[in-house]
C-alpha positions as CSV (number, residue, x, y, z in Angstrom):
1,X,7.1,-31.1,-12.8
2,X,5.1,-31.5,-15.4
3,X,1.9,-28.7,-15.3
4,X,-1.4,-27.8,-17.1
5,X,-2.8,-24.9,-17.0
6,X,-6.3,-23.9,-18.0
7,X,-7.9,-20.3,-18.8
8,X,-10.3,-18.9,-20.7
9,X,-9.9,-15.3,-21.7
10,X,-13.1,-12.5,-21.8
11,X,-13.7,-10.6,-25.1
12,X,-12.4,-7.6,-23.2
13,X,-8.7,-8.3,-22.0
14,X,-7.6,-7.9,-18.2
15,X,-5.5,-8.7,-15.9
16,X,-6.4,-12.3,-15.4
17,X,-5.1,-12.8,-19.0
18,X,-1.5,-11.3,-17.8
19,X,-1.5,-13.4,-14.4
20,X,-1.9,-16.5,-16.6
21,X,0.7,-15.5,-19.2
22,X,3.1,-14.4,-16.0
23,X,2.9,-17.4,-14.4
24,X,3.6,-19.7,-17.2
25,X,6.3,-18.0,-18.2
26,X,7.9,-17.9,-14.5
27,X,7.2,-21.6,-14.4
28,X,8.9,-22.2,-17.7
29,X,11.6,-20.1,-16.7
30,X,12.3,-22.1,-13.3
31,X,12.4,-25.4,-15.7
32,X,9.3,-26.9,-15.6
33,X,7.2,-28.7,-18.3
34,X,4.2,-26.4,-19.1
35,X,1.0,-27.5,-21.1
36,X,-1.8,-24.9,-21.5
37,X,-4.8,-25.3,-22.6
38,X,-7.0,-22.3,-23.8
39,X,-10.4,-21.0,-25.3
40,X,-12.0,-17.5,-25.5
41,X,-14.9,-16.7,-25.5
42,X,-14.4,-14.4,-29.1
43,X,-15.0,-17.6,-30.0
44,X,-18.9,-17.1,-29.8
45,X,-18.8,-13.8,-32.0
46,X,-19.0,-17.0,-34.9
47,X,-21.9,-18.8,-33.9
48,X,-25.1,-18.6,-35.2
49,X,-28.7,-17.6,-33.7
50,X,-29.3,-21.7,-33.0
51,X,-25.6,-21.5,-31.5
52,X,-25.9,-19.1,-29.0
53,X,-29.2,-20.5,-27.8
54,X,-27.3,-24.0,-27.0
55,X,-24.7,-21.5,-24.9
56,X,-26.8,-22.2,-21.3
57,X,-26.3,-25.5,-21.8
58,X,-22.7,-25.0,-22.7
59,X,-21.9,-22.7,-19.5
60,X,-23.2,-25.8,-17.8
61,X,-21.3,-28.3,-19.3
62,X,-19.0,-28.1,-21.8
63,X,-18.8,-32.0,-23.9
64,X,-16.0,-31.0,-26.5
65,X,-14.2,-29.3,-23.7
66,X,-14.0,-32.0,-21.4
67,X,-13.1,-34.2,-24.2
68,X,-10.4,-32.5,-25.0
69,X,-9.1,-32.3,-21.8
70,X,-9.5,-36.1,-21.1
71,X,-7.6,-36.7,-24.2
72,X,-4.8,-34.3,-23.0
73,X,-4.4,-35.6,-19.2
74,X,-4.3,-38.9,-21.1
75,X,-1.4,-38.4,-23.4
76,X,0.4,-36.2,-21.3
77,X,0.2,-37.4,-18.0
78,X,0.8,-34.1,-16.0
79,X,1.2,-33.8,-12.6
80,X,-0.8,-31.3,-11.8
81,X,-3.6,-29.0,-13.7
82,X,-4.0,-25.7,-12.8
83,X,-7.2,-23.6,-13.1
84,X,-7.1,-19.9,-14.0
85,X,-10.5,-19.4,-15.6
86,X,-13.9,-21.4,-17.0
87,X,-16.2,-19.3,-17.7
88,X,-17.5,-19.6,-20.3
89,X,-16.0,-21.8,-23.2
90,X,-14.3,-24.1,-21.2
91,X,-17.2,-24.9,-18.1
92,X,-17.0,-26.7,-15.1
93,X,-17.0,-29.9,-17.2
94,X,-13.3,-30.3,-16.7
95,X,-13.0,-30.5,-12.8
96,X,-14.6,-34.2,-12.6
97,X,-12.6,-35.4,-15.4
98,X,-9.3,-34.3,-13.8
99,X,-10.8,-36.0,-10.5
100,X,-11.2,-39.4,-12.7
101,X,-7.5,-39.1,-14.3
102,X,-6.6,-38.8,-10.4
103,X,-5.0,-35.5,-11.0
104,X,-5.0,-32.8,-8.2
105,X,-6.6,-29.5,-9.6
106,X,-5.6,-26.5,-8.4
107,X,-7.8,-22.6,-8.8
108,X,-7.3,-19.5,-8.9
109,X,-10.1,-17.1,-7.6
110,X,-9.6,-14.2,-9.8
111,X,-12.4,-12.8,-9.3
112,X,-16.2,-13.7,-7.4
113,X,-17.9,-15.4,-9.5
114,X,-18.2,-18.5,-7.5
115,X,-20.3,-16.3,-5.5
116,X,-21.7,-13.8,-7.3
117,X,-23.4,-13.7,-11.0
118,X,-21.7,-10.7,-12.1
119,X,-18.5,-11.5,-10.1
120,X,-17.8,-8.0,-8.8
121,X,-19.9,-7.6,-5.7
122,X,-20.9,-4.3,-7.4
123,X,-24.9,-2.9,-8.8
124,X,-26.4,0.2,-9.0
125,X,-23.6,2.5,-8.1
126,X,-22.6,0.7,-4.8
127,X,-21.3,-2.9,-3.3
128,X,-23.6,-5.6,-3.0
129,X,-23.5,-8.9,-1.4
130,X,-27.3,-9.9,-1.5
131,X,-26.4,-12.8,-3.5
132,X,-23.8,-14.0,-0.8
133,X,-26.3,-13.3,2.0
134,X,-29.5,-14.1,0.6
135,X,-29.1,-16.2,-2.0
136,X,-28.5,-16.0,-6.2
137,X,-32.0,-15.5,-7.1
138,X,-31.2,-11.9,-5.5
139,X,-29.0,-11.5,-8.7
140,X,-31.6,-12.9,-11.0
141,X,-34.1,-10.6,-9.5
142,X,-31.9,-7.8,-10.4
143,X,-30.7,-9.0,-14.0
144,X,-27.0,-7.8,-12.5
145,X,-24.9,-9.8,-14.9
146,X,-25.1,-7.8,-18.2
147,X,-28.1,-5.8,-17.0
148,X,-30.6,-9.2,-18.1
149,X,-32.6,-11.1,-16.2
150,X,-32.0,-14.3,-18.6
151,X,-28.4,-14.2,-18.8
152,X,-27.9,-14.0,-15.1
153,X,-30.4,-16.6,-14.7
154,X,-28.3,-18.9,-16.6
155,X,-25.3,-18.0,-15.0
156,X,-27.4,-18.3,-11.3
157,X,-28.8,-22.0,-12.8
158,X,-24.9,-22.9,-13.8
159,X,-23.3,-22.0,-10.0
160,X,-26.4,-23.4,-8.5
161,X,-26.4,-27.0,-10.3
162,X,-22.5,-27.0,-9.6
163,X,-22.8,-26.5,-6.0
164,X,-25.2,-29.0,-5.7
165,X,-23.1,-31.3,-7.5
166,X,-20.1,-29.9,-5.2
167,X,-18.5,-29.4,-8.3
168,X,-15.6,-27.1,-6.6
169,X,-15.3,-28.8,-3.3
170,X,-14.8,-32.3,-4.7
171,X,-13.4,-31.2,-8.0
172,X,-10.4,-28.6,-6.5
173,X,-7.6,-29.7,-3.8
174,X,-6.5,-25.7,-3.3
175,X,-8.0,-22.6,-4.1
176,X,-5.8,-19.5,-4.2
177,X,-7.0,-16.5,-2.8
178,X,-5.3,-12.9,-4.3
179,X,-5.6,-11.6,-0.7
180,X,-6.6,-11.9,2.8
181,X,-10.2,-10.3,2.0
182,X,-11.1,-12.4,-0.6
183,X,-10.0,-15.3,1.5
184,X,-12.5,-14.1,4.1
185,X,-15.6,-13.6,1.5
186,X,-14.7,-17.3,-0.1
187,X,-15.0,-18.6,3.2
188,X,-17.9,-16.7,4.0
189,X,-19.4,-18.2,0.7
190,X,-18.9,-21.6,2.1
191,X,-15.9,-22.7,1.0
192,X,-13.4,-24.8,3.5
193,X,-10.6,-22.3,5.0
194,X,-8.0,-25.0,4.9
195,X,-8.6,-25.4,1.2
196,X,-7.8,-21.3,0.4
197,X,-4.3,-20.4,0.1
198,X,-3.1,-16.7,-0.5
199,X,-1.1,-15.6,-3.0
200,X,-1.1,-12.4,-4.4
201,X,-0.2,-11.0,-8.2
202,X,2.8,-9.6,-8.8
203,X,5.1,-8.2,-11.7
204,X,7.4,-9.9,-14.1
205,X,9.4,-8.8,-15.1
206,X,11.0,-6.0,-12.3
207,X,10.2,-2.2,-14.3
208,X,12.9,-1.1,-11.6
209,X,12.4,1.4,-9.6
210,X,12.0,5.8,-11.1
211,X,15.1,8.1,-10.5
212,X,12.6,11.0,-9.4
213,X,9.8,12.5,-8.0
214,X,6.7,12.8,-10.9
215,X,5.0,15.2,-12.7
216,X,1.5,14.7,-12.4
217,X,-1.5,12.3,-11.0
218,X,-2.2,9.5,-12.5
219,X,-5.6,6.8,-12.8
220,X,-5.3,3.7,-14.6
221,X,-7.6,1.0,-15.1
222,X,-11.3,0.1,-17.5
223,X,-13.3,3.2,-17.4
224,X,-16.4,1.3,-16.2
225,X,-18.9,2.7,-13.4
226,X,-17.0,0.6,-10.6
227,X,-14.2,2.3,-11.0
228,X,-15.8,5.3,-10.3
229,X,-13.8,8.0,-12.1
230,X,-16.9,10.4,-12.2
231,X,-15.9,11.0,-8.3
232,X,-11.7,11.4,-9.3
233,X,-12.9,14.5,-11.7
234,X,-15.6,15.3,-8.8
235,X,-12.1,16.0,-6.7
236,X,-10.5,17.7,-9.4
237,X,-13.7,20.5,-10.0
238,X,-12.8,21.4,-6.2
239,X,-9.1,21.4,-5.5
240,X,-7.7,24.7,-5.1
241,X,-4.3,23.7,-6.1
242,X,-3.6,22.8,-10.3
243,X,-2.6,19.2,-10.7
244,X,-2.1,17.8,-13.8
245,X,-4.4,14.8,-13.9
246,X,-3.8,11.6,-16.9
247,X,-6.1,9.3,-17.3
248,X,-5.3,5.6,-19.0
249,X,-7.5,3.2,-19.6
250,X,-10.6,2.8,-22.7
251,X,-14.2,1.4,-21.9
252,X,-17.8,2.6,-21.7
253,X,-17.7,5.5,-20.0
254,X,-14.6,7.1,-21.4
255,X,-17.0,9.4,-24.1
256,X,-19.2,10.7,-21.1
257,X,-16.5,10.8,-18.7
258,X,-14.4,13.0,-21.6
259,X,-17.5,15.5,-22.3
260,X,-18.5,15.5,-18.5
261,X,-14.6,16.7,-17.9
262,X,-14.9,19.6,-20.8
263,X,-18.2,21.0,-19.7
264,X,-16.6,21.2,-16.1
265,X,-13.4,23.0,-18.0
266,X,-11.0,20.9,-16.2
267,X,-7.8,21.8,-18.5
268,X,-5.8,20.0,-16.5
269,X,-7.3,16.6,-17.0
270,X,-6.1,14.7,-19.8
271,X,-7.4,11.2,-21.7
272,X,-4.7,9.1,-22.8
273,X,-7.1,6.1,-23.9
274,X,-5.8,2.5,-23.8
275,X,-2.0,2.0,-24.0
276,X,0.3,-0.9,-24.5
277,X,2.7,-2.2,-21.5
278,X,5.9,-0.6,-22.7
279,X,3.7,2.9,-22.7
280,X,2.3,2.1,-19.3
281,X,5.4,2.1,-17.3
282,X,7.4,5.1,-18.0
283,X,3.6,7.0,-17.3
284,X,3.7,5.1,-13.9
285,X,7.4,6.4,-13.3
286,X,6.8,9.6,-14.2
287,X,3.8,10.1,-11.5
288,X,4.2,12.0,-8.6
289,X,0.9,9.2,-7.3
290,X,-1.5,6.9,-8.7
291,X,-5.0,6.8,-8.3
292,X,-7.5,4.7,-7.2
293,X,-11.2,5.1,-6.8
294,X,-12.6,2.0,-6.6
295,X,-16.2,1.4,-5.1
296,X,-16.0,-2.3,-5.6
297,X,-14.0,-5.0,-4.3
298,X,-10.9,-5.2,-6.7
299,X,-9.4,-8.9,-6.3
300,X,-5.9,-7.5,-6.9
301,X,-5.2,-4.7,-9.0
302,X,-1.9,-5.5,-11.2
303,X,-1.6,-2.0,-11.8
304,X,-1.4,-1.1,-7.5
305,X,2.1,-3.4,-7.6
306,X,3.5,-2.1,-10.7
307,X,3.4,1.5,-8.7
308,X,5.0,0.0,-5.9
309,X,7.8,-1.7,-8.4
310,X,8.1,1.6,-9.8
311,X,8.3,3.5,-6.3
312,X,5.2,5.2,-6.6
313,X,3.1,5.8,-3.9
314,X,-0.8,4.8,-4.3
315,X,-3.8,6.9,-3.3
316,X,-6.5,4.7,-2.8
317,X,-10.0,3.7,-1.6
318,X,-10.8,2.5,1.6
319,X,-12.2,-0.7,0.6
320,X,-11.5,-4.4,0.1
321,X,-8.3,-5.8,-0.5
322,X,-6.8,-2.5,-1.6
323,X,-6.7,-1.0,2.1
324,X,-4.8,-4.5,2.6
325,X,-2.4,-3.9,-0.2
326,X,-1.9,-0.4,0.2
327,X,-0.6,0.6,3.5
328,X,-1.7,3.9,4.7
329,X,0.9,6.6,5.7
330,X,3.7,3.8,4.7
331,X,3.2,3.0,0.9
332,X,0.2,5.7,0.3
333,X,-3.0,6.8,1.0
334,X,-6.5,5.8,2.2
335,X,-9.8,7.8,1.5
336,X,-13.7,7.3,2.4
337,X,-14.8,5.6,-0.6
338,X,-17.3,7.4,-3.1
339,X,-16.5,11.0,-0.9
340,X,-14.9,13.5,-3.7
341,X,-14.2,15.9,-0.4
342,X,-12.0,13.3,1.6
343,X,-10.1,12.4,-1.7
344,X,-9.3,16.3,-2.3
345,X,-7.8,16.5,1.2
346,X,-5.4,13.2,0.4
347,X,-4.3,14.5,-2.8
348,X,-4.0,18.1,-1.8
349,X,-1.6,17.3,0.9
350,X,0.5,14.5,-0.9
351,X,1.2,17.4,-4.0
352,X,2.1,19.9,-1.3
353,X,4.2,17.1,1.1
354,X,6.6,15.8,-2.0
355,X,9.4,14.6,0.7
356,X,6.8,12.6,2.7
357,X,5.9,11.0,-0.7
358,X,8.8,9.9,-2.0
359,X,9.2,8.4,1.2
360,X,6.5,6.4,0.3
361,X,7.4,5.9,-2.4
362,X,10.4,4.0,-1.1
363,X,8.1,2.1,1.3
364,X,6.2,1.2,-1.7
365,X,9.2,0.0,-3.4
366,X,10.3,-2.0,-0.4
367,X,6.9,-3.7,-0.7
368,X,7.3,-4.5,-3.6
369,X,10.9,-6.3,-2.9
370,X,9.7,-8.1,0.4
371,X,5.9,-9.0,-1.7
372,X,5.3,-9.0,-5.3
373,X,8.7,-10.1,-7.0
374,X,8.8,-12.6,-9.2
375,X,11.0,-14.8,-7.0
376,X,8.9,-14.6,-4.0
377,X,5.8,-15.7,-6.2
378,X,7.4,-18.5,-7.7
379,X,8.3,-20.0,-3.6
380,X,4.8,-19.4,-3.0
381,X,3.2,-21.3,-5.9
382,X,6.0,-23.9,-5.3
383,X,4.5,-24.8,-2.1
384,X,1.1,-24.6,-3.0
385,X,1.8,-27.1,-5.2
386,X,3.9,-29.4,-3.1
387,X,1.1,-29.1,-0.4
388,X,-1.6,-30.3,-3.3
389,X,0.9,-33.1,-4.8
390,X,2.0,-34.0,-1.2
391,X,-1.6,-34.4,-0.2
392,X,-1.9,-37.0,-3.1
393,X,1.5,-39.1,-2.4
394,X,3.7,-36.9,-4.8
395,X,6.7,-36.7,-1.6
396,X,9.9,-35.9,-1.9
397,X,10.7,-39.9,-3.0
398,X,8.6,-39.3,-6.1
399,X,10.0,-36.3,-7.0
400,X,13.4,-37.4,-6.6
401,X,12.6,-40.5,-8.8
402,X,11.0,-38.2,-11.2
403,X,13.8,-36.1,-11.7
404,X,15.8,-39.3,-12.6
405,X,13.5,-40.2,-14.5
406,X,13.8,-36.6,-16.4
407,X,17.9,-36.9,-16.4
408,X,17.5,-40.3,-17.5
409,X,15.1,-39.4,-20.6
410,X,17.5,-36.3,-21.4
411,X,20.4,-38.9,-21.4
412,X,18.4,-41.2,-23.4
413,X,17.4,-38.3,-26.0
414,X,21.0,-37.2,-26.2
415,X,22.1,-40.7,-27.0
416,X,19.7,-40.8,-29.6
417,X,21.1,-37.5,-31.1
418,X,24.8,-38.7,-31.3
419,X,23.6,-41.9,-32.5
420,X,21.9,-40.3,-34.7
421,X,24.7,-38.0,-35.9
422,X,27.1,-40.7,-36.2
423,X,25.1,-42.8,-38.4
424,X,24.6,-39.9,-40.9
425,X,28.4,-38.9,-40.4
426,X,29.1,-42.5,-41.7
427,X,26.9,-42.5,-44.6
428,X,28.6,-39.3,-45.4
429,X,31.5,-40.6,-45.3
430,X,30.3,-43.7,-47.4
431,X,28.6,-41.4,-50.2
432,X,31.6,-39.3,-50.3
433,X,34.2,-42.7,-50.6
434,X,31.6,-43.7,-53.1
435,X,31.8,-40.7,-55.5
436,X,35.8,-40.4,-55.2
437,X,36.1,-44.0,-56.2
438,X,33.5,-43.5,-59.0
439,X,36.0,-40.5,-59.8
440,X,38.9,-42.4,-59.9
């Protein structure tokens, strides 16, 4: 199968950056003929003042974007074009080309943007949904994408000329949801339920599972107000037990968050800052638990299945998809959400109870097995994908005939190769007559 994939990447890297690079390399791996196409928006730290004026017209409709994708479905011919990310150097431009080329399109919903200016659900401290409810001028009203008024009014103007235009209804044959919860909200939000498969993250390749019991507690993730760390160290001013508490992860807060931690002398709280992969995993292994203290909808937290890989058991917030993901009593533990009291009981008891969580531990690794493998994602893209291409005539009959197609091309280019070879083998040997007669 021949496959395009589309994303654009954020100034600030995250996990819908390592989905994308996961899944094209699992689809590579399984044999299949990936094209990507790319922008990001660093790309705008160039322009000039005139530039970044013509950027609301741009997150509206991107020409050079969908020109170069038109010229790409036109050369290469792919089956199918998947959709990771748009906003905001690539646009919504491409979906109506892809629907002209007669391509099936198929997007991920990494996160709510469809929905919701800011794409978190998340202002002032707390979840909100106004937009979904009331409207997107409630998001305008409150300037909630980058704290402006004007940027989220473009970004409102954008969503609300492409719904009018039923840009993502016409335009996309499957969405795929990261969990059951955000199913629910993208159907709340008016999309189709037929039209939203699940499929959740998951880790390539398999970190394998720790030999022990850890050390310490452990929170990773962007130290930004929804991930509200400020109630983690809230806990950790009142536990009457020492636990050794590492924090990874950089962002805004991490200066405050540091100096609010010293002047509340909590010793045992330390700031690792932002650390590569290969650092990331033998931290995760050498937990006893990781933390999670959430107050905003996180889609699917790459982080929460890379514990479970590793056998460690996840402490979590009561909230969105992560009391989906994380099983409570089986692979971790729940809390009240934003209540530093209920969180000191959870982690109180699961330092003291280290038998009960390394059981869960085990459950969480078991998860992991039966869930987030690599294996088990690929079957469920596969037939995601066959349900899209199936849904446009691409059966069984046309995949077999493409496949011959392939062996036949692969025949044909091998051909060409010994062909090849033996033509320059002759004229070796012809050179080589030539010179020992000249020689002679």
């Amino acid at each position: 199968m021949k496959i395009l994939l589309v994303h654009n990447s954020y100034q600030q890297p995250g996990g819908e950056d390592v989905v994308f690079n996961q899944e094209r390399q699992l689809l590579e791996g399984a044999g299949h003929q990936v094209l990507t196409y790319c922008r990001s928006n660093w790309e705008i730290a160039g322009y000039s003042a005139l530039k970044r004026l013509a950027l609301v017209g741009r997150l509206m409709w991107a020409r050079d974007t969908r020109r170069e994708i038109a010229s790409l479905l036109r050369c290469q011919k792919p089956d199918l074009v998947h959709v990771h990310n748009t906003f905001l150097m690539v646009s919504p431009s491409i979906y109506s080309v892809c629907k002209e080329a007669h391509i099936p399109v198929v997007q991920t919903l990494h996160n709510y943007r469809l929905l919701c200016p800011a794409a978190i659900f998340f202002r002032h401290g707390r979840v909100c949904e106004e937009c979904l409810e009331h409207g997107l001028w409630r998001g305008v009203m409150h300037g909630c994408y980058r704290n402006s008024r004007a940027e989220t009014s473009a970004v409102a103007l954008m969503l609300a000329v492409h719904r009018w235009r039923r840009t993502w209804t016409r335009g996309v044959d499957c969405f795929v949801a990261l969990s059951e919860f955000s199913r629910r909200k993208f159907i709340e939000g008016g999309i189709a339920a037929e039209k939203i498969a699940v499929k959740p993250n998951f880790v390539y390749a398999d970190p394998g599972c720790r030999a022990r019991s850890g050390e310490y507690a452990l929170f990773i993730g962007r130290l930004s107000p929804e991930k509200r760390v400020v109630t983690l160290l809230a806990a950790w001013q009142r536990l009457q037990v020492r636990i050794p508490l590492r924090i990874i992860g950089g962002g805004p807060e991490r200066a405050p968050l540091e100096a609010h931690a010293k002047q509340m002398e909590l010793s045992d709280v330390r700031f690792l800052g932002q650390l590569p992969r290969n650092e990331v995993i033998p931290a995760l292994k050498g937990a006893r638990f990781l933390l999670f203290t959430s107050e905003w909808y996180e889609n699917f937290p790459l982080t929460t299945v890379e514990a479970f890989a590793c056998g460690v058991p996840v402490i979590c917030s009561r909230l969105g998809a992560m009391e989906e993901i994380v099983a409570d009593g089986r692979t971790g533990l729940h809390f009240t959400p934003g209540n530093a009291d209920d969180l000191v009981q959870k982690v109180e008891w699961a330092w003291t109870h280290p038998e009960e969580m390394a059981a869960m531990g085990r459950g969480a690794r078991a998860e992991y097995e039966a869930k987030y493998t690599a294996e088990r994602n690929y079957e469920m893209l596969m037939e995601i994908y066959g349900k899209v291409l199936g849904a446009r005539g691409w059966g069984p009959e046309k995949g077999r005939k493409q496949k011959a197609e392939g062996r036949r091309q692969m025949e044909q280019e091998q051909w060409q190769v010994t062909s090849d070879h033996l033509k320059e083998r002759d004229r070796n040997r012809e050179r080589k007559s030539y010179t020992l007669d000249g020689i002679g």
